[in-house]
N, CA, C and O atoms as a GROMACS GRO file, in nm:
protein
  568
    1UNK      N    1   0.082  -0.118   0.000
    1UNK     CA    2   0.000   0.000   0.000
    1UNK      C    3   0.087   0.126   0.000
    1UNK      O    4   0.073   0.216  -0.082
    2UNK      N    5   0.208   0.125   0.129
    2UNK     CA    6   0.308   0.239   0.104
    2UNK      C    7   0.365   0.237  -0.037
    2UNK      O    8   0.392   0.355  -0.057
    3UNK      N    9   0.404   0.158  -0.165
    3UNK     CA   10   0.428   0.176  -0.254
    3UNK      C   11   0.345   0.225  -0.335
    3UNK      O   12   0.377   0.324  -0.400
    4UNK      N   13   0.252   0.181  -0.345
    4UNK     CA   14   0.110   0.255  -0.461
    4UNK      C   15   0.129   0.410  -0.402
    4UNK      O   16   0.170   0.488  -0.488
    5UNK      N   17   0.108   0.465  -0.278
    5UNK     CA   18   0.075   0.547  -0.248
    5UNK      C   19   0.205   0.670  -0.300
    5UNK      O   20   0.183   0.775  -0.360
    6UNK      N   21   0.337   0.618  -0.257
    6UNK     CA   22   0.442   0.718  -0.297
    6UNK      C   23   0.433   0.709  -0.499
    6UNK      O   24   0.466   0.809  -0.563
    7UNK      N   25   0.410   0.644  -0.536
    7UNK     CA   26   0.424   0.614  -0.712
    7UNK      C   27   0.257   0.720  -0.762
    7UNK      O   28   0.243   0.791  -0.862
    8UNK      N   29   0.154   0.694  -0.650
    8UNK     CA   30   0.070   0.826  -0.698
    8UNK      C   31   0.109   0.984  -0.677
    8UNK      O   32   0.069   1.076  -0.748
    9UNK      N   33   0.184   0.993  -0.580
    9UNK     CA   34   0.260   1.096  -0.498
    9UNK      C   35   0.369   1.143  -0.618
    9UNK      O   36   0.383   1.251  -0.675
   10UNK      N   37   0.419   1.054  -0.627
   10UNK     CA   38   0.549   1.094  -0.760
   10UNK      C   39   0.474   1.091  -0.893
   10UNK      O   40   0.551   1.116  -0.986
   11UNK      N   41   0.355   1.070  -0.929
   11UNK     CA   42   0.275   1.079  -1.105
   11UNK      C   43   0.202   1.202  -1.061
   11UNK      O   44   0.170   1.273  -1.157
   12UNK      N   45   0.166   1.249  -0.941
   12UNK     CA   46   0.123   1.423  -0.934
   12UNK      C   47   0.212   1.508  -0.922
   12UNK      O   48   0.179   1.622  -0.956
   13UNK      N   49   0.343   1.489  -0.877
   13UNK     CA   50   0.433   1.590  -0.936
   13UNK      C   51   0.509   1.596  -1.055
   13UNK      O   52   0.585   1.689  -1.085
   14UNK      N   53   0.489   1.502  -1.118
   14UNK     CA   54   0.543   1.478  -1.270
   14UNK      C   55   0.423   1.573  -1.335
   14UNK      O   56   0.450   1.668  -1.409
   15UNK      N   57   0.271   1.531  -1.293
   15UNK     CA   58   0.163   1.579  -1.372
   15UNK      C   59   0.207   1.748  -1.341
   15UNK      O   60   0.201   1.830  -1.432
   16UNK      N   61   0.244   1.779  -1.223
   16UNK     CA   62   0.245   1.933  -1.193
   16UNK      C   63   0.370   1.979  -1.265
   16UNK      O   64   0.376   2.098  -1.296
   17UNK      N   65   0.486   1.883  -1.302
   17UNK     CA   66   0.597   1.974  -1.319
   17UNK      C   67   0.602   2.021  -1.506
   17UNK      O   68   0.644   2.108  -1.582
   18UNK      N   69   0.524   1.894  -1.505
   18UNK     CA   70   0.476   1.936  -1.660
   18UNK      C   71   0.410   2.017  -1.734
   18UNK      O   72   0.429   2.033  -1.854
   19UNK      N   73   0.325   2.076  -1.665
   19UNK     CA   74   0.207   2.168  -1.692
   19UNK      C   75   0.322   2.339  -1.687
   19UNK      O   76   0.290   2.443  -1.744
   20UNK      N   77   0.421   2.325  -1.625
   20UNK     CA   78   0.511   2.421  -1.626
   20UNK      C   79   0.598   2.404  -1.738
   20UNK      O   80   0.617   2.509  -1.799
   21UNK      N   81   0.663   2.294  -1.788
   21UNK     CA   82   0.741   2.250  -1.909
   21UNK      C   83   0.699   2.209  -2.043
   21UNK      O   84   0.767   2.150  -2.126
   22UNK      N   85   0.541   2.260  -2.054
   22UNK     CA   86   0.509   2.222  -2.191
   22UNK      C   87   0.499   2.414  -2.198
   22UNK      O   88   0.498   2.500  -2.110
   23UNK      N   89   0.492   2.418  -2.353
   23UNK     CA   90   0.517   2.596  -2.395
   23UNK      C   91   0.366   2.582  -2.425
   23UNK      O   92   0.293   2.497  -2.475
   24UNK      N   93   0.352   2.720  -2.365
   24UNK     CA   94   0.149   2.768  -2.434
   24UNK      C   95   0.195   2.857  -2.540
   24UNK      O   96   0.311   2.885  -2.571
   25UNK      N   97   0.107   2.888  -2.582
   25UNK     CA   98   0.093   3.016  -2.710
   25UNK      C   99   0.022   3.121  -2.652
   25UNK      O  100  -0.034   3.209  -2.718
   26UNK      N  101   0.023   3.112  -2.500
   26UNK     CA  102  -0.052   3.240  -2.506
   26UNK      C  103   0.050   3.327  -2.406
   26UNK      O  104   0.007   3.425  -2.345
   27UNK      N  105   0.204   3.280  -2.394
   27UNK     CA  106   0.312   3.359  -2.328
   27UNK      C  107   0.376   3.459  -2.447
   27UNK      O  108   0.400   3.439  -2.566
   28UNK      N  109   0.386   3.538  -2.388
   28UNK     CA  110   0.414   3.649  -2.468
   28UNK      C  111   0.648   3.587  -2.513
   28UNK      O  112   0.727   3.505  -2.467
   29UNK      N  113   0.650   3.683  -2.611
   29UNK     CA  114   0.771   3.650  -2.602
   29UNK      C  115   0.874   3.684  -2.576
   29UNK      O  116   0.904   3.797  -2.616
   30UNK      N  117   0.971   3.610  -2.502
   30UNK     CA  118   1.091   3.639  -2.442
   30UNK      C  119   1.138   3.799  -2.458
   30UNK      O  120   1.142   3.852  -2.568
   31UNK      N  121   1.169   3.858  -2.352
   31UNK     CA  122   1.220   4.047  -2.410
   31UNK      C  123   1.381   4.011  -2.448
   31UNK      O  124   1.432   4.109  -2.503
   32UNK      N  125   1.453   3.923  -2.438
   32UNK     CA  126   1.578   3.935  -2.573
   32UNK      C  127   1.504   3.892  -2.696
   32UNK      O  128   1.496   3.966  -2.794
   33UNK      N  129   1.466   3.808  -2.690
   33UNK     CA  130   1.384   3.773  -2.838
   33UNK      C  131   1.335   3.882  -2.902
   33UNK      O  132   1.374   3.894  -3.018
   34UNK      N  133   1.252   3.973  -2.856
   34UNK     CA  134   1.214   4.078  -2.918
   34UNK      C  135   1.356   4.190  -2.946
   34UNK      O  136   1.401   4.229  -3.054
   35UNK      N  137   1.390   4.214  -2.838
   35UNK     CA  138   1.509   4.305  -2.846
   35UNK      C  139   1.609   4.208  -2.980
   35UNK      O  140   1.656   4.278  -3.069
   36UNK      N  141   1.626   4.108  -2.983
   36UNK     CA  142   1.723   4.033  -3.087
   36UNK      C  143   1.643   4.073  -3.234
   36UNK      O  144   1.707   4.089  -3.338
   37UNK      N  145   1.479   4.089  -3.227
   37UNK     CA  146   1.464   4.095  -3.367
   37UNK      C  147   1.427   4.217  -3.407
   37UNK      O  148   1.364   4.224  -3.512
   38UNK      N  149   1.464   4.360  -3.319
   38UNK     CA  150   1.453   4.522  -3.344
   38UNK      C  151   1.593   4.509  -3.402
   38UNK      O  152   1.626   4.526  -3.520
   39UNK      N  153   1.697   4.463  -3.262
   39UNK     CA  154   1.841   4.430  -3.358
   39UNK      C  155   1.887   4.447  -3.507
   39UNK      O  156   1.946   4.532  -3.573
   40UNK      N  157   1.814   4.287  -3.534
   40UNK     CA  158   1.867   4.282  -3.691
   40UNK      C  159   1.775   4.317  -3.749
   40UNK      O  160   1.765   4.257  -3.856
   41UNK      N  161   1.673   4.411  -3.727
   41UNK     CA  162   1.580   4.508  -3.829
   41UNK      C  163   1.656   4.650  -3.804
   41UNK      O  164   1.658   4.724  -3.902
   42UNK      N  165   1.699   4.683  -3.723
   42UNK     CA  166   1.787   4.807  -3.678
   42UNK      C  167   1.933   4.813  -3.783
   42UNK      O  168   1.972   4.911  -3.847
   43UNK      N  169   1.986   4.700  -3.778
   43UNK     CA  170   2.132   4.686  -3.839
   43UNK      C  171   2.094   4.659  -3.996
   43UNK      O  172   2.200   4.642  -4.056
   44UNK      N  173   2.004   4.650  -4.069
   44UNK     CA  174   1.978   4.630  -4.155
   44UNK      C  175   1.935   4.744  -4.255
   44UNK      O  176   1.969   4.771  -4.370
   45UNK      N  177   1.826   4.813  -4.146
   45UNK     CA  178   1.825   4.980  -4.176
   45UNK      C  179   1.933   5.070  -4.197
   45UNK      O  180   1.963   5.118  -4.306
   46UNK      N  181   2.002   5.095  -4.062
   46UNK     CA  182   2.124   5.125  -4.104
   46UNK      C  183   2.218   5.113  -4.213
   46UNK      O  184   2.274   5.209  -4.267
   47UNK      N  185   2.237   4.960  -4.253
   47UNK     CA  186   2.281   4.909  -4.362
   47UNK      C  187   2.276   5.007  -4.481
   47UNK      O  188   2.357   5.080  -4.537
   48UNK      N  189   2.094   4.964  -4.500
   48UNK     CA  190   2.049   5.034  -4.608
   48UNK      C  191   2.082   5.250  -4.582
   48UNK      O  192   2.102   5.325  -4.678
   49UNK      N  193   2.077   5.296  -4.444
   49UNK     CA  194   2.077   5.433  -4.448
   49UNK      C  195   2.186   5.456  -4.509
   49UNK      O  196   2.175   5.508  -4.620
   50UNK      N  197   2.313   5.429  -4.460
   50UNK     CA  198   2.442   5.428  -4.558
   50UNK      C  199   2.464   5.420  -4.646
   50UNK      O  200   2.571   5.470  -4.682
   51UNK      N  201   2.371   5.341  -4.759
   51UNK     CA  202   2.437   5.347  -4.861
   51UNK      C  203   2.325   5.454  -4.943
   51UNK      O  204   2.345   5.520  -5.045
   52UNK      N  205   2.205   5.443  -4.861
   52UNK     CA  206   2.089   5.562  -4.971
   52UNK      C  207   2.077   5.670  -4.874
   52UNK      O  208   2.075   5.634  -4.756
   53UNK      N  209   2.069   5.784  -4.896
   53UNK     CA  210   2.110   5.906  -4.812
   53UNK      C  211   1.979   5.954  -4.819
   53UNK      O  212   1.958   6.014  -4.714
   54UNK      N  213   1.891   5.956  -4.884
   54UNK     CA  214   1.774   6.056  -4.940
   54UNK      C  215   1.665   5.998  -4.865
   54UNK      O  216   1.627   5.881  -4.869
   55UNK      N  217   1.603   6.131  -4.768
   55UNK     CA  218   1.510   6.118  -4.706
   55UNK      C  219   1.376   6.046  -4.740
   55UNK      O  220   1.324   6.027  -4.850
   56UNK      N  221   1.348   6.021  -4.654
   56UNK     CA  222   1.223   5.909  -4.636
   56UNK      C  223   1.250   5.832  -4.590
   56UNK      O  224   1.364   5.795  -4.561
   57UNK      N  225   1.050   5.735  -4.546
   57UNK     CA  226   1.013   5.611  -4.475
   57UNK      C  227   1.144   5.468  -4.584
   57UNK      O  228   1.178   5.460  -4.702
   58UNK      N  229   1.161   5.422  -4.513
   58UNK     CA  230   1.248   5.280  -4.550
   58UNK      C  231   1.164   5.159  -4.530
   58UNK      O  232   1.141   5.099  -4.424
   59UNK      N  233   1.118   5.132  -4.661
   59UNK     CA  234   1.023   5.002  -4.671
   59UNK      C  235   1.088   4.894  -4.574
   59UNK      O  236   1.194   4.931  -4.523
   60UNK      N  237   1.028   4.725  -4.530
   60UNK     CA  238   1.092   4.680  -4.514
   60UNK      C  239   1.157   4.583  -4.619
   60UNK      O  240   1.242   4.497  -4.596
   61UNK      N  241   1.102   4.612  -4.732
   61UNK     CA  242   1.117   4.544  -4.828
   61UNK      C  243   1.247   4.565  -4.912
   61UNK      O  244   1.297   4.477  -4.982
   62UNK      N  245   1.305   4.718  -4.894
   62UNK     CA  246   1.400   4.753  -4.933
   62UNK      C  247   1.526   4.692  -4.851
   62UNK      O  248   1.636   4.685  -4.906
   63UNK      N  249   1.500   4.640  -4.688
   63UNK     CA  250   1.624   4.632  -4.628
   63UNK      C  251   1.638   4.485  -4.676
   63UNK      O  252   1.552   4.428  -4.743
   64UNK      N  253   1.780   4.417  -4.629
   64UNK     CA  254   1.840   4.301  -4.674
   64UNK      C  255   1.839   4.217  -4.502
   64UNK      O  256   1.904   4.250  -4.403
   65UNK      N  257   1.768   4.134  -4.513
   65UNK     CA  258   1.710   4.100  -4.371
   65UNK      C  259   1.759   3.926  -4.414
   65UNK      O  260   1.752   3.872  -4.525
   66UNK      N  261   1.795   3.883  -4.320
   66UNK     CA  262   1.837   3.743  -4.309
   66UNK      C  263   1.698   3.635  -4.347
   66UNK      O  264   1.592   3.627  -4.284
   67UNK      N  265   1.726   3.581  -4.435
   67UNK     CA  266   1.626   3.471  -4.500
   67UNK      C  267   1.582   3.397  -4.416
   67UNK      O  268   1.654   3.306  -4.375
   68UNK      N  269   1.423   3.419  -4.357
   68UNK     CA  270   1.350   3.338  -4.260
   68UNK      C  271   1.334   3.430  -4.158
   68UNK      O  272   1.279   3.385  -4.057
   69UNK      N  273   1.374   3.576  -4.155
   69UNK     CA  274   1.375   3.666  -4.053
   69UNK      C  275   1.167   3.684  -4.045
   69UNK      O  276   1.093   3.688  -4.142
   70UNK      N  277   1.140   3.688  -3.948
   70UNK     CA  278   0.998   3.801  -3.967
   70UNK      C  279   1.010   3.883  -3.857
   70UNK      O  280   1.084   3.854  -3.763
   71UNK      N  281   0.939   3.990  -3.861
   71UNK     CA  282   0.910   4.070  -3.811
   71UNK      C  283   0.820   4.062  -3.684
   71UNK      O  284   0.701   4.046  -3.712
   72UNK      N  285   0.857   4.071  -3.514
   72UNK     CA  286   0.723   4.060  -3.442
   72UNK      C  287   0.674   4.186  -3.397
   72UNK      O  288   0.602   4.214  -3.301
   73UNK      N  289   0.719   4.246  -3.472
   73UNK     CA  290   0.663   4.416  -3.412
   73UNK      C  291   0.687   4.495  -3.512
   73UNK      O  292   0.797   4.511  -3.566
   74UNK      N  293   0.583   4.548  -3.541
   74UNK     CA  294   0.575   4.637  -3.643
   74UNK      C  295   0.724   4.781  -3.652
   74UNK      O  296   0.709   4.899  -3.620
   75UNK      N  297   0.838   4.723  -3.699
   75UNK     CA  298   0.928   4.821  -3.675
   75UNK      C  299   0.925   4.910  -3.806
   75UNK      O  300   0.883   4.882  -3.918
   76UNK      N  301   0.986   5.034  -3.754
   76UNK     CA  302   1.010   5.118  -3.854
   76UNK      C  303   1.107   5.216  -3.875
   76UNK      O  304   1.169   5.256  -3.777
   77UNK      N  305   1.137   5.272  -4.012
   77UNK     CA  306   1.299   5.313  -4.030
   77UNK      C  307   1.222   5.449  -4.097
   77UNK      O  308   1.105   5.465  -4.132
   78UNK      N  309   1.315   5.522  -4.098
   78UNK     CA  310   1.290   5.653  -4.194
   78UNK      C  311   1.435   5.758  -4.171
   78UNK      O  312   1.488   5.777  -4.062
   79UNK      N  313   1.477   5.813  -4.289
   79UNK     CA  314   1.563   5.885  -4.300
   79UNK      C  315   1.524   6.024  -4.270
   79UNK      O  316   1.421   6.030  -4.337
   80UNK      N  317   1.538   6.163  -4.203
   80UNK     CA  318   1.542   6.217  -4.210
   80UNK      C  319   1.584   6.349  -4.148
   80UNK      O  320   1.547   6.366  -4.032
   81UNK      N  321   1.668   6.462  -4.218
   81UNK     CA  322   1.772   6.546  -4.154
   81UNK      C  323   1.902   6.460  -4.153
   81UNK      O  324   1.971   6.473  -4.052
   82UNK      N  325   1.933   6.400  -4.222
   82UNK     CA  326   2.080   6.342  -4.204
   82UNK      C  327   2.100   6.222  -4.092
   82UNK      O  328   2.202   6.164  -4.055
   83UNK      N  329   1.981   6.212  -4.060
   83UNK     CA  330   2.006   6.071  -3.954
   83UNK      C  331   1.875   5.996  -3.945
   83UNK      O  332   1.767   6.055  -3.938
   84UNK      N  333   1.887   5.864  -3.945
   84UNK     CA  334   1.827   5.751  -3.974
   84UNK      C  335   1.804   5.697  -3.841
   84UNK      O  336   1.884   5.645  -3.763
   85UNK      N  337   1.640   5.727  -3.824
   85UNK     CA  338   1.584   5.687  -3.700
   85UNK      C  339   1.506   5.497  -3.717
   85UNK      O  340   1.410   5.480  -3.793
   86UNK      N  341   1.549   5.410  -3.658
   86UNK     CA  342   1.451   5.324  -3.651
   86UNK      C  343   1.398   5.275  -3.480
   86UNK      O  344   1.470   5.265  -3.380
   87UNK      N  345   1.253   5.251  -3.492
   87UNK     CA  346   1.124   5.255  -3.388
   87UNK      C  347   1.061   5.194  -3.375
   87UNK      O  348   1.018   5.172  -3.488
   88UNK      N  349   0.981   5.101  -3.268
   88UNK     CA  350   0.863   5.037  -3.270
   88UNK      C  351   0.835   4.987  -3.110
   88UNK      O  352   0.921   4.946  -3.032
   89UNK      N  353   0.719   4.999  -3.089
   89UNK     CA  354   0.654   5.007  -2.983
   89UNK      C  355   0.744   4.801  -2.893
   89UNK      O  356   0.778   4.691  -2.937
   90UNK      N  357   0.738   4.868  -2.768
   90UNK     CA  358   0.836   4.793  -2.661
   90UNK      C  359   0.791   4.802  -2.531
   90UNK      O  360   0.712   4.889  -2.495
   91UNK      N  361   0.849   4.700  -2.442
   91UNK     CA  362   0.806   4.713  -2.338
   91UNK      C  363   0.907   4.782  -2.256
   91UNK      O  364   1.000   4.815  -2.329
   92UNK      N  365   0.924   4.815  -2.143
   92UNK     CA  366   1.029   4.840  -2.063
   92UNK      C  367   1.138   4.743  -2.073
   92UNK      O  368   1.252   4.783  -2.092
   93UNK      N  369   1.110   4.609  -2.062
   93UNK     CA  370   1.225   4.512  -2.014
   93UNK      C  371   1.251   4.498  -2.178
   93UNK      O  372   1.365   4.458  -2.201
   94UNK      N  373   1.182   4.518  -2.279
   94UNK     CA  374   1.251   4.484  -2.413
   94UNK      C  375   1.372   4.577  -2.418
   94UNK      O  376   1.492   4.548  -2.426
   95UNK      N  377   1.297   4.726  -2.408
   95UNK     CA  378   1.392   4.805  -2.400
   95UNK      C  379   1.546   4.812  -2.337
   95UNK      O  380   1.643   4.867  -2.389
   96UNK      N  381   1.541   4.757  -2.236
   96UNK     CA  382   1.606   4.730  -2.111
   96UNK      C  383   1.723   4.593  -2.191
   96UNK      O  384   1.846   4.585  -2.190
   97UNK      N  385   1.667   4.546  -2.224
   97UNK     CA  386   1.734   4.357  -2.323
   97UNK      C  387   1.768   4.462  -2.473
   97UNK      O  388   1.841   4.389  -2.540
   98UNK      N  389   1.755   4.543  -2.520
   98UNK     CA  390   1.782   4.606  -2.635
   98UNK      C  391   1.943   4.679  -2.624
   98UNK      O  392   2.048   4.668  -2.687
   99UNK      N  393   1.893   4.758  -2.505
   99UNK     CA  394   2.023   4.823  -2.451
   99UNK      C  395   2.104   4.772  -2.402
   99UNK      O  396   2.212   4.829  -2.411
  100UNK      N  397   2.101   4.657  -2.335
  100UNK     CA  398   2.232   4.553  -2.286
  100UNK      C  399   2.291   4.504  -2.417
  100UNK      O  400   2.410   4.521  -2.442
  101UNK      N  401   2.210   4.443  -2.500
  101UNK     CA  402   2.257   4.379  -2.660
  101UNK      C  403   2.377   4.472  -2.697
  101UNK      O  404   2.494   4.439  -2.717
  102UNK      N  405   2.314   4.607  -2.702
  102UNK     CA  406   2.414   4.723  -2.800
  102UNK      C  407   2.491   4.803  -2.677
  102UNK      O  408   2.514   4.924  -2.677
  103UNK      N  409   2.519   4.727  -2.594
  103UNK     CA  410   2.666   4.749  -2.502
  103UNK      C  411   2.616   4.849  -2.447
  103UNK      O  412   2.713   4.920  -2.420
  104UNK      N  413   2.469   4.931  -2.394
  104UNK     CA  414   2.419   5.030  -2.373
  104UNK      C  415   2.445   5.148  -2.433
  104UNK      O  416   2.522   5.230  -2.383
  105UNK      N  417   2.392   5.164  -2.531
  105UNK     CA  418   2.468   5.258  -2.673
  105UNK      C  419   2.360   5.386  -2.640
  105UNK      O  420   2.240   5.370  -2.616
  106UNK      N  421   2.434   5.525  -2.643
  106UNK     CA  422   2.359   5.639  -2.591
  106UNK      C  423   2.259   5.604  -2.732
  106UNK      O  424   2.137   5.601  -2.720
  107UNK      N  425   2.298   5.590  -2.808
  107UNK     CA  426   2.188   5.601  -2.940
  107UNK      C  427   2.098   5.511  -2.924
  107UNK      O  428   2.030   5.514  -3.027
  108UNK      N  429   2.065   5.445  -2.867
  108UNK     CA  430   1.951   5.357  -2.812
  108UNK      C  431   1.866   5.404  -2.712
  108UNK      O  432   1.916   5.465  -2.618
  109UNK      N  433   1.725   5.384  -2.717
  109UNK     CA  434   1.655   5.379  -2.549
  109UNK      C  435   1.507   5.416  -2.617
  109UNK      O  436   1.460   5.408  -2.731
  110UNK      N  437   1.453   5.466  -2.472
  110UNK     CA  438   1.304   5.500  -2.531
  110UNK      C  439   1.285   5.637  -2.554
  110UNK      O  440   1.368   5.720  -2.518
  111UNK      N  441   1.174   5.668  -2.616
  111UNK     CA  442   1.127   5.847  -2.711
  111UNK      C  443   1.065   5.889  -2.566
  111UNK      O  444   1.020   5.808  -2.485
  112UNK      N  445   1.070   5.981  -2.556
  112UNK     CA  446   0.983   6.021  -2.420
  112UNK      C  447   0.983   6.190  -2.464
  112UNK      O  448   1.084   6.258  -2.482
  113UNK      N  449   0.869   6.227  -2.472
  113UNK     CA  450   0.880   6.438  -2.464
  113UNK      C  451   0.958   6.432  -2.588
  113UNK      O  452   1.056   6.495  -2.549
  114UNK      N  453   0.987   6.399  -2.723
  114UNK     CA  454   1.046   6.433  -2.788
  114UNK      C  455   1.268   6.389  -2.772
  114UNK      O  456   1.371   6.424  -2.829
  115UNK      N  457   1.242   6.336  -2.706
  115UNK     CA  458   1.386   6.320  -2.685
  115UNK      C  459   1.434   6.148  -2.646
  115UNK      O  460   1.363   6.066  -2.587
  116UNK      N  461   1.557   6.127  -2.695
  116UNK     CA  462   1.634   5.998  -2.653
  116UNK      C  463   1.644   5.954  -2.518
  116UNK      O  464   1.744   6.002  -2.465
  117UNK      N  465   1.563   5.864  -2.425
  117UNK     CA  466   1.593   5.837  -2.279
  117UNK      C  467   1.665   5.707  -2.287
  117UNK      O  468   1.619   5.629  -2.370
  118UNK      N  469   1.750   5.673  -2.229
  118UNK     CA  470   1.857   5.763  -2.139
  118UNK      C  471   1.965   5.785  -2.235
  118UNK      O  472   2.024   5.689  -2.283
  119UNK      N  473   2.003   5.933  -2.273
  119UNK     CA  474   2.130   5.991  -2.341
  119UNK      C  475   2.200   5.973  -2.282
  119UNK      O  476   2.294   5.960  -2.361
  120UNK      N  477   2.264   5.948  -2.124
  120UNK     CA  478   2.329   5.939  -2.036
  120UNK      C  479   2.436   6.063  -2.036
  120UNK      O  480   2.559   6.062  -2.027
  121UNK      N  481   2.309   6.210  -2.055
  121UNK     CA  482   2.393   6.311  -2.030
  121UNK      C  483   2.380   6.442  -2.144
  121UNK      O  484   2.379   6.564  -2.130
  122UNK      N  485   2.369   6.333  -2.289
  122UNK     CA  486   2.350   6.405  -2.366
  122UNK      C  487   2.238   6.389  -2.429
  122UNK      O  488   2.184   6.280  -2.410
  123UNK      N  489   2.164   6.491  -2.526
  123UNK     CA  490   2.048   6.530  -2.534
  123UNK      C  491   2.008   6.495  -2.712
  123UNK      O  492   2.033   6.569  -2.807
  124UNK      N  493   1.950   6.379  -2.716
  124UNK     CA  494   1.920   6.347  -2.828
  124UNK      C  495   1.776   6.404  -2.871
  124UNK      O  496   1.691   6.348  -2.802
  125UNK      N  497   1.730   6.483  -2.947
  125UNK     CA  498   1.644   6.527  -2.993
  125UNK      C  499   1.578   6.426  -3.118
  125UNK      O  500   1.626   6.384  -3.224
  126UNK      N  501   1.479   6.414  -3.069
  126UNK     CA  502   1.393   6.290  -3.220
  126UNK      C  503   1.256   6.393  -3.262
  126UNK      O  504   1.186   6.462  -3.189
  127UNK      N  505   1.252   6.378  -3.380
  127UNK     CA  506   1.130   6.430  -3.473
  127UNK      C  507   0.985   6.356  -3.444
  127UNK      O  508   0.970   6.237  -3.418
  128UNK      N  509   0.883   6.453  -3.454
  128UNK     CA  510   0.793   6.422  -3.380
  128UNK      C  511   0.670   6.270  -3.466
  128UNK      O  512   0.551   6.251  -3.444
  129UNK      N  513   0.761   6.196  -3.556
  129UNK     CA  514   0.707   6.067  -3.602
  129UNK      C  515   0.733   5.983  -3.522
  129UNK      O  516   0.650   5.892  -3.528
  130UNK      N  517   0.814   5.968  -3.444
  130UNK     CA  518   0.903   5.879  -3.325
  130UNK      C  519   0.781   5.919  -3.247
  130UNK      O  520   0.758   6.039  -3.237
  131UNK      N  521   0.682   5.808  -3.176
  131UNK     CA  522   0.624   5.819  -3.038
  131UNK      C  523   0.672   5.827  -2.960
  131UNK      O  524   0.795   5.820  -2.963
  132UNK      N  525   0.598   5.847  -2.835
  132UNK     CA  526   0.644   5.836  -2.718
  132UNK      C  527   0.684   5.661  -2.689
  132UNK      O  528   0.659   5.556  -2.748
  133UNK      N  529   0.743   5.691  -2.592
  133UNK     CA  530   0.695   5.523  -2.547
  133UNK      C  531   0.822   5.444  -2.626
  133UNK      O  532   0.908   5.404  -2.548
  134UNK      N  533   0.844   5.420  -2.743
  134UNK     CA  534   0.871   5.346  -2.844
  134UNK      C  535   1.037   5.350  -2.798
  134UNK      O  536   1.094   5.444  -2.741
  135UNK      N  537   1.094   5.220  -2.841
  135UNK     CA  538   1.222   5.181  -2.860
  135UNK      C  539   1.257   5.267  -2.974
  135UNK      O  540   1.173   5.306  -3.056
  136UNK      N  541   1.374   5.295  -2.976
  136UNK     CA  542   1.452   5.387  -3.088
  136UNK      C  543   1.602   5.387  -3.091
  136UNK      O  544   1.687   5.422  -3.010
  137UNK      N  545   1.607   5.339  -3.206
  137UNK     CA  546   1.771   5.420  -3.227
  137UNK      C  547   1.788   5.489  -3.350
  137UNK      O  548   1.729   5.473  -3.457
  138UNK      N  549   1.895   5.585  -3.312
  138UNK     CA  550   1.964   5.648  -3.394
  138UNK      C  551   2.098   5.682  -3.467
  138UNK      O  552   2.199   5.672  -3.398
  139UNK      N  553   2.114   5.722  -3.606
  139UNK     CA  554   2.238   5.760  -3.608
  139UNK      C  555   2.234   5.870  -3.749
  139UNK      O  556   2.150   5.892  -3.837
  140UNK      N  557   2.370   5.921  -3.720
  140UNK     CA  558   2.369   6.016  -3.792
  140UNK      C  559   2.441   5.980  -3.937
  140UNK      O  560   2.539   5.906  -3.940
  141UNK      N  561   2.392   6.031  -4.042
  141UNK     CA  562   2.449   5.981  -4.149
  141UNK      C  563   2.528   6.102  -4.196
  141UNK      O  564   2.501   6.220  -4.175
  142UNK      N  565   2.661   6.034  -4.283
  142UNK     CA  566   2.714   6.151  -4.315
  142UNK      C  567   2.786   6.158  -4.463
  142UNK      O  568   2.839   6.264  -4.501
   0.00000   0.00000   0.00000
C-alpha cells in the first residue's frame, strides 16, 4: 500500500511539473527575443541608411534581412535630416534587453517628450514621427 501510495505521490508531481514545461501560445515572447529581432531590423536599416542618403520612410522590403527573418513588431525606419531613425513600440524590459545587446549605446533607449531616454547626459532630440513610449535608435548619417 506504502508503494502505490508514494508512485501516486510521484505521477502528481510529474503531472504538476509538466504543466510548467510544456510551452502555451498564449506567453508572450521572451524580451531578448524581441530586443534580438529590433536588432537585426535596426542593423539592416542602417545598412540600407548608408548606402541611400535621401530622405524618407524605408520600406521593409527595401532592407536586406536574413532569409526566414519576420518581423514581431511592427518596426520602422525613416531617413530624415541626415540621420536615420529606426522605432517600434516595446516594453520596458525589451527596451532594457535592447540596450544591454548594444553594449548600452547612448543612441539607443526609449522616445519620451520628444527626446532619446537615457542619453546618459546628452540630449538626443527625435522628430515628432518617433512616439512616445517606443524603442529607438539612432544615427547620424554623413
Amino acid at each position: 500500500m506504502n508503494v502505490l501510495a508514494v508512485m501516486c505521490f510521484l505521477l502528481g508531481i510529474l503531472a504538476w511539473m509538466s504543466s510548467y514545461m510544456t510551452p502555451s501560445h498564449d506567453i508572450a515572447p521572451d524580451a531578448n527575443a524581441i530586443a534580438t529581432n529590433y536588432i537585426i531590423y535596426r542593423n539592416a536599416a542602417f545598412n540600407y541608411a548608408e548606402k541611400h542618403h535621401s530622405s524618407g520612410v524605408i520600406s521593409s522590403s527595401s532592407l536586406t534581412l536574413p532569409s526566414g527573418w519576420t518581423a514581431v513588431r511592427n518596426w520602422q525606419a525613416r531617413i530624415d535630416s541626415s540621420h536615420c531613425y529606426v522605432w517600434g513600440q516595446a516594453t520596458n524590459d525589451e527596451i532594457s534587453a535592447a540596450r544591454k545587446l548594444l553594449w548600452e549605446s547612448y543612441a539607443t533607449g526609449r522616445a519620451e517628450s520628444g527626446r532619446l531616454v537615457p542619453g546618459n547626459g546628452a540630449v538626443i532630440s527625435l522628430p515628432a514621427f518617433v512616439g512616445n513610449g517606443n524603442l529607438v535608435s539612432v544615427i547620424r548619417l554623413d
